[in-house]
Backbone as CSV, one residue per row, in Angstrom:
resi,resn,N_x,N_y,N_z,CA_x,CA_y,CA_z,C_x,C_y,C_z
1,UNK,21.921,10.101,4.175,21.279,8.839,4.500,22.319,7.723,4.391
2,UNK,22.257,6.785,5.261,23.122,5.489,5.520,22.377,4.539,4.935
3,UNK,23.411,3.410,4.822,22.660,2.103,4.260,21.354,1.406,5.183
4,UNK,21.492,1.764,6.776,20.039,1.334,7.142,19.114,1.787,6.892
5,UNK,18.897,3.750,6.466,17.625,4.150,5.805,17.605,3.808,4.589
6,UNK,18.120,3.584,3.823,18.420,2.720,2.372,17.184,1.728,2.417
7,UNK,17.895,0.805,3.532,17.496,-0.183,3.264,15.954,-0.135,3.904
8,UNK,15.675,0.517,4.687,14.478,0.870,5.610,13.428,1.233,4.441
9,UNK,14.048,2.452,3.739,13.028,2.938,2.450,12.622,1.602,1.558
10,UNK,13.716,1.028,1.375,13.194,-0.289,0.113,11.981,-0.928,0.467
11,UNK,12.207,-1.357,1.911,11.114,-2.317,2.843,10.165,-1.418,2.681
12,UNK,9.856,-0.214,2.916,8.995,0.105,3.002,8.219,0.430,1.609
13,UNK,8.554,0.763,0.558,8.215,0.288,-0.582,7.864,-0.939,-1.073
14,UNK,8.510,-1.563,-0.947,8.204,-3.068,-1.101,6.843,-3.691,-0.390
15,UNK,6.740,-3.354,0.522,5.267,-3.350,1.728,4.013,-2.695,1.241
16,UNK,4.360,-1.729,0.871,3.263,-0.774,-0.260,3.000,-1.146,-1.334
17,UNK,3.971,-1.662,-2.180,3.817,-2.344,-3.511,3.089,-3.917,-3.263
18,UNK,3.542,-4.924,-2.871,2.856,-6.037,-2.408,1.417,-5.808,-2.103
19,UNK,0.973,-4.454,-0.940,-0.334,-4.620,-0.555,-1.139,-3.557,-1.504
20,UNK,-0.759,-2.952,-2.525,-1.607,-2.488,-3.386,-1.361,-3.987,-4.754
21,UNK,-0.791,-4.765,-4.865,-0.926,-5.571,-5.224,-2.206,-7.027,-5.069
22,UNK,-2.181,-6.628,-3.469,-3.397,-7.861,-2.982,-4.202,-7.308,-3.156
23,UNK,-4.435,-5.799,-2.836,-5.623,-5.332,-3.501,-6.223,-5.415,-4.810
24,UNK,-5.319,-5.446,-5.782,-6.079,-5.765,-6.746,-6.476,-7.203,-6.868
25,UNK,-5.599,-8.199,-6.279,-5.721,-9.584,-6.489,-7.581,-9.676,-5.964
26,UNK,-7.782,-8.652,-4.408,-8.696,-8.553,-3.768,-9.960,-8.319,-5.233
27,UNK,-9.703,-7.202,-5.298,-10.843,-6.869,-6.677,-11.122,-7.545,-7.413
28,UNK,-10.196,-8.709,-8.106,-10.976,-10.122,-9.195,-11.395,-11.174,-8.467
29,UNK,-10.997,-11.685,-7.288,-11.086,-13.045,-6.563,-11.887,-12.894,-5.196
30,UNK,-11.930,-11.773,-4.828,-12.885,-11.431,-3.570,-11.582,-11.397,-2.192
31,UNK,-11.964,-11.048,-0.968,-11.440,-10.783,0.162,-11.498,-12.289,0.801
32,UNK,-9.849,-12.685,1.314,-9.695,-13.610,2.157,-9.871,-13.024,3.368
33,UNK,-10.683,-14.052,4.148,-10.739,-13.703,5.428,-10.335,-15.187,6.144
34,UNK,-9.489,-14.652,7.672,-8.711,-16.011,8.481,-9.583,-16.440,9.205
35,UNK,-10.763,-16.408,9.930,-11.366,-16.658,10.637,-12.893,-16.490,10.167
36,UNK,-13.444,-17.535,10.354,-15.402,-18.212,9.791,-15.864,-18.548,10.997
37,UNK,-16.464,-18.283,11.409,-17.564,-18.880,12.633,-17.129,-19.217,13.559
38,UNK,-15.398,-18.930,14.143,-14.782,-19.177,15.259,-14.246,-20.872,14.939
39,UNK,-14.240,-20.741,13.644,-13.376,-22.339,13.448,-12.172,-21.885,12.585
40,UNK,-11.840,-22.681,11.901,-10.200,-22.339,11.243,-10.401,-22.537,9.914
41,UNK,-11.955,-22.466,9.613,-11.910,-22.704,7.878,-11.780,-21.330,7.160
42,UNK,-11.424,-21.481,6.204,-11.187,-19.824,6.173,-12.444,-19.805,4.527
43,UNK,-12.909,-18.598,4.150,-13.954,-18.045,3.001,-13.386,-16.694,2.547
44,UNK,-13.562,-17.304,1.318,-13.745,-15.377,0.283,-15.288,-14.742,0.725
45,UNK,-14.506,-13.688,1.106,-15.870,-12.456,0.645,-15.855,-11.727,-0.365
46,UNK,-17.023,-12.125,-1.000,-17.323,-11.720,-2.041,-18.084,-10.006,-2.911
47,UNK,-17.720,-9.696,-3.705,-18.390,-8.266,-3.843,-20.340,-8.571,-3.710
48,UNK,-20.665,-9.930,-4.351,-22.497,-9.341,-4.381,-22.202,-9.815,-3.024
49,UNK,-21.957,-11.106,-2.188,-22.414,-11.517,-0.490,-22.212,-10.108,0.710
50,UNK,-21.291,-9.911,0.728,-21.266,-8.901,1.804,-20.717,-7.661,1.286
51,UNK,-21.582,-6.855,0.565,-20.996,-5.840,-0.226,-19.973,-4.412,0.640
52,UNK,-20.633,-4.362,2.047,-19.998,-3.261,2.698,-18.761,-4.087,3.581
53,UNK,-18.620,-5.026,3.601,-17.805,-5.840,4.382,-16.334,-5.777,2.951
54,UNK,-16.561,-6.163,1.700,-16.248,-6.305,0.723,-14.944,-4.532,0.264
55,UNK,-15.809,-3.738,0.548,-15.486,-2.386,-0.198,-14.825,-2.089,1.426
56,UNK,-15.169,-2.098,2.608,-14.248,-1.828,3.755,-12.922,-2.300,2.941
57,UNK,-13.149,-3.918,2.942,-11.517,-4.252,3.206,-11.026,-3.979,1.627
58,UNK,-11.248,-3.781,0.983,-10.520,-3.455,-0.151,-10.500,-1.422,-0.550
59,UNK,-10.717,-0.661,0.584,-10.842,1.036,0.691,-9.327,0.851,1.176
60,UNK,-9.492,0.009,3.094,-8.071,-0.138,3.494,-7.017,-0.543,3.627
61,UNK,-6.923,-1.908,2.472,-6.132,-2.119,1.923,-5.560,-1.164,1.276
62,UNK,-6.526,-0.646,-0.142,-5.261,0.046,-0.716,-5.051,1.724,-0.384
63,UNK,-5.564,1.930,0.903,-5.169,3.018,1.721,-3.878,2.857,2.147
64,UNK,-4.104,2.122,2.427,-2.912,1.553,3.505,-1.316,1.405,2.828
65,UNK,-1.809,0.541,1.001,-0.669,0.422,0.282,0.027,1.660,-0.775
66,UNK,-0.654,3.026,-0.454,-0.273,3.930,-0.893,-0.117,5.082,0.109
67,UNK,-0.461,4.953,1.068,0.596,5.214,2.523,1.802,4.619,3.109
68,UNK,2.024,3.687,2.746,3.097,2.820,2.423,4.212,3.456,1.378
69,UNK,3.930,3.707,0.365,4.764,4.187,-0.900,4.515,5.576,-0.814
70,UNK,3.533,6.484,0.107,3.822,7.999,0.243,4.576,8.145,1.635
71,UNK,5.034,7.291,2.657,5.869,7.408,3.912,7.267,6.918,3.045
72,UNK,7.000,6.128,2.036,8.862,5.771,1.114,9.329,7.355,0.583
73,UNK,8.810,7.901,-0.006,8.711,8.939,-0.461,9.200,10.163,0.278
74,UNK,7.908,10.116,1.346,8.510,11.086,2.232,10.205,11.076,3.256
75,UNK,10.639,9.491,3.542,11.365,9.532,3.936,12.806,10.025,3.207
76,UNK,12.581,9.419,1.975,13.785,9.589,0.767,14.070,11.288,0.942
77,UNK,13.155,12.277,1.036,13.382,13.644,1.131,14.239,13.635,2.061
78,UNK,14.412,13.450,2.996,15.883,13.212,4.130,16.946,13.462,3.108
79,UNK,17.208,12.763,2.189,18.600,12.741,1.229,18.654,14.055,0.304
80,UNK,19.545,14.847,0.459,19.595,16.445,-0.026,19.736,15.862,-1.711
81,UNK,20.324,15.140,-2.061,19.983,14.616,-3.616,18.801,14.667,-4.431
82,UNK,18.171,13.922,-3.498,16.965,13.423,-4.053,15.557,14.472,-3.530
83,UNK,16.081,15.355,-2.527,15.144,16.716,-2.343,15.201,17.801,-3.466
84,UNK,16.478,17.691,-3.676,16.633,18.438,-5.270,16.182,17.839,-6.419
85,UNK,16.262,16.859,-6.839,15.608,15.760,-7.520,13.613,16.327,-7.558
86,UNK,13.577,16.265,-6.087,11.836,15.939,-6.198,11.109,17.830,-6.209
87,UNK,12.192,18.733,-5.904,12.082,20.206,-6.053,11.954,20.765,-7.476
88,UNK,13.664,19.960,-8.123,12.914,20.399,-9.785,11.747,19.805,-10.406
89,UNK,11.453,18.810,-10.093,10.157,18.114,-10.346,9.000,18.947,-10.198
90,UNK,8.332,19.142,-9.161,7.563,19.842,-8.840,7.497,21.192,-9.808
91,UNK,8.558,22.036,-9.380,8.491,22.846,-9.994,8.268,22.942,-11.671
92,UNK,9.035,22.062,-12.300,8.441,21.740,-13.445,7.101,21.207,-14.003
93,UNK,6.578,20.237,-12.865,4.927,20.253,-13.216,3.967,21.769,-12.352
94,UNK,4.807,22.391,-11.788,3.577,23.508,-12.076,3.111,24.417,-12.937
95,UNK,2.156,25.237,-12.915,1.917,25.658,-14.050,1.798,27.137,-13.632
C-alpha cells in the first residue's frame, strides 16, 4: 500500500467515526432535519413526535457509520502486514 491508500483508509475512518458520532449526538438531542414544509427553517425530530421517522434515521446513520469503519478495515487487509496482524488475531480469538 502507498501513501494514497494510507491516506484513503484514514478518510475513510474518520467518516465512520464522525457519523457514528452524530448518531449518538442523534440519540440525546433528536434528528436534524434540512428541510420543514418546503421552507428553509429547519426542526429536530424527536423520539416521542415521529417515532418511526426518528429510529429510521438514527438505524442508518449508524449503519452507515460502521460500514464506514468495516470498508477501513477491509481495505487495510490489502497490506500483507497488517493481514498477518488481523490472521493472528483471529486465530487467537477462536476457540
Amino acid at each position: 500500500m502507498d501513501v494514497k491508500d494510507w491516506i484513503l483508509v484514514i478518510i475513510i475512518f474518520a467518516c465512520g467515526i464522525i457519523t457514528l458520532t452524530e448518531a449518538v449526538f442523534f440519540l440525546r438531542r433528536g434528528v436534524y432535519t434540512l428541510r420543514f414544509k418546503g421552507t428553509s427553517r429547519r426542526e429536530y425530530v424527536h423520539r416521542s413526535d415521529r417515532c418511526e421517522v426518528y429510529w429510521l434515521y438514527m438505524l442508518l446513520h449508524t449503519c452507515a457509520g460502521l460500514a464506514m469503519i468495516a470498508l477501513g478495515f477491509w481495505i487495510m487487509q490489502l497490506n500483507p502486514t497488517i493481514n498477518d496482524w488481523y490472521l493472528s488475531i483471529r486465530k487467537f480469538l477462536t476457540f
